[in-house]
PLY file of the C-alpha trace (Angstrom):
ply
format ascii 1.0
element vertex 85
property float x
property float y
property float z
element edge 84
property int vertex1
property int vertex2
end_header
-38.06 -20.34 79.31
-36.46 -16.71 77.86
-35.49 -17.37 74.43
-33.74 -14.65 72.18
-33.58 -14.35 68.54
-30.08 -14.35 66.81
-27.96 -14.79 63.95
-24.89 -17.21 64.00
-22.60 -16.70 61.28
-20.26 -19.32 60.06
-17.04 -19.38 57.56
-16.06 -22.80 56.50
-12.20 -22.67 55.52
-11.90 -26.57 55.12
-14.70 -28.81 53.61
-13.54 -31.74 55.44
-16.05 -30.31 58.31
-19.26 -30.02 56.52
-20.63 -32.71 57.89
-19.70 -31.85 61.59
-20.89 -28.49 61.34
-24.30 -29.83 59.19
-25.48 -32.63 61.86
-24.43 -29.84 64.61
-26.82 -27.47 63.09
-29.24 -30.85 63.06
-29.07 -31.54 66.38
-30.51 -28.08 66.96
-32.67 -27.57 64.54
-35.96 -26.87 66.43
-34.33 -23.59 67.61
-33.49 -22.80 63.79
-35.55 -19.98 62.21
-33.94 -20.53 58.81
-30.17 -20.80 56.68
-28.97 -19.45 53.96
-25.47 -20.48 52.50
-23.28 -19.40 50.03
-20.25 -20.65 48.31
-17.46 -18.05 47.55
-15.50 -20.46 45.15
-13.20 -17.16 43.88
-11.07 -17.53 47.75
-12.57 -21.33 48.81
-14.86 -20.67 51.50
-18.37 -21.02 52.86
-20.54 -18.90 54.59
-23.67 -19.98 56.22
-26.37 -17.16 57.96
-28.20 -19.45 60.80
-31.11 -17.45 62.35
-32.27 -19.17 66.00
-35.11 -18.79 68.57
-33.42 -19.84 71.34
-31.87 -19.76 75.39
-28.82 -17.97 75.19
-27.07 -20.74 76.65
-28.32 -22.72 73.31
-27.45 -19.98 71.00
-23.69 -19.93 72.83
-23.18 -23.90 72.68
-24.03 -23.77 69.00
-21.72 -21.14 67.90
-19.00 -22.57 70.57
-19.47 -26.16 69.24
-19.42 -24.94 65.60
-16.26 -22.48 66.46
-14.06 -25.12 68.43
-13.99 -27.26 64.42
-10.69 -26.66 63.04
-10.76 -24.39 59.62
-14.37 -22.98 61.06
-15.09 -19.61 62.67
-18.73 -18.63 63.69
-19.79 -14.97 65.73
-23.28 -14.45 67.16
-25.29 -11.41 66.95
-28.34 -11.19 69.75
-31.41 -9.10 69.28
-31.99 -7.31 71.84
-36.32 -8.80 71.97
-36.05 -11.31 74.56
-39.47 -13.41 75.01
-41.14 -16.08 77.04
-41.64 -19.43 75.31
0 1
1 2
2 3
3 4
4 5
5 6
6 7
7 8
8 9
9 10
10 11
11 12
12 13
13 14
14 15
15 16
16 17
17 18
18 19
19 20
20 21
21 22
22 23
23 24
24 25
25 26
26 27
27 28
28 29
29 30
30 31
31 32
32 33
33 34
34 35
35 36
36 37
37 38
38 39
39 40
40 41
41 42
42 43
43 44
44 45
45 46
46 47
47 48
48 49
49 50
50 51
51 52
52 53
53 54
54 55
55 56
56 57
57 58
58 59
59 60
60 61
61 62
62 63
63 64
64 65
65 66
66 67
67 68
68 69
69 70
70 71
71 72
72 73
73 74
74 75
75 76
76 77
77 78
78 79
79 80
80 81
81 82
82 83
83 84
């Protein structure tokens, strides 16, 4: 299996999807590297930094689940290191 490292980024615009997005991020956390979020309470939103391990097919349902959440917007960036797990 090719895997490829990469960093999801996600703005949450609505709280009522925390939980969505959080037990999305749960479901595929094996392929999670680490997280970092941070609250901008000055304009009401959260951004969260997920960095994966991952098939790009993984990597692309993640940020396609996470995007498709109404008030929630998340772009990928791939490294270009692609490796054989």
């Amino acid at each position: 299996m090719k895997t490829r490292v990469a960093v999801i980024s996600i703005i949450l615009e609505n709280t009522v999807h925390v939980e969505e997005v959080n037990a999305i991020l749960h479901t595929y956390g094996s392929y999670i590297i680490g997280r970092m979020g941070l609250p901008y309470r000055a304009k009401g939103v959260h951004i969260i930094c997920v960095a994966v391990d991952a098939p790009e097919d993984i990597i692309s349902t993640i940020a396609g689940k996470l995007g498709r959440l109404d008030g929630v917007a998340s772009k990928t960036a791939y490294s270009h290191v692609i490796t054989e797990k």
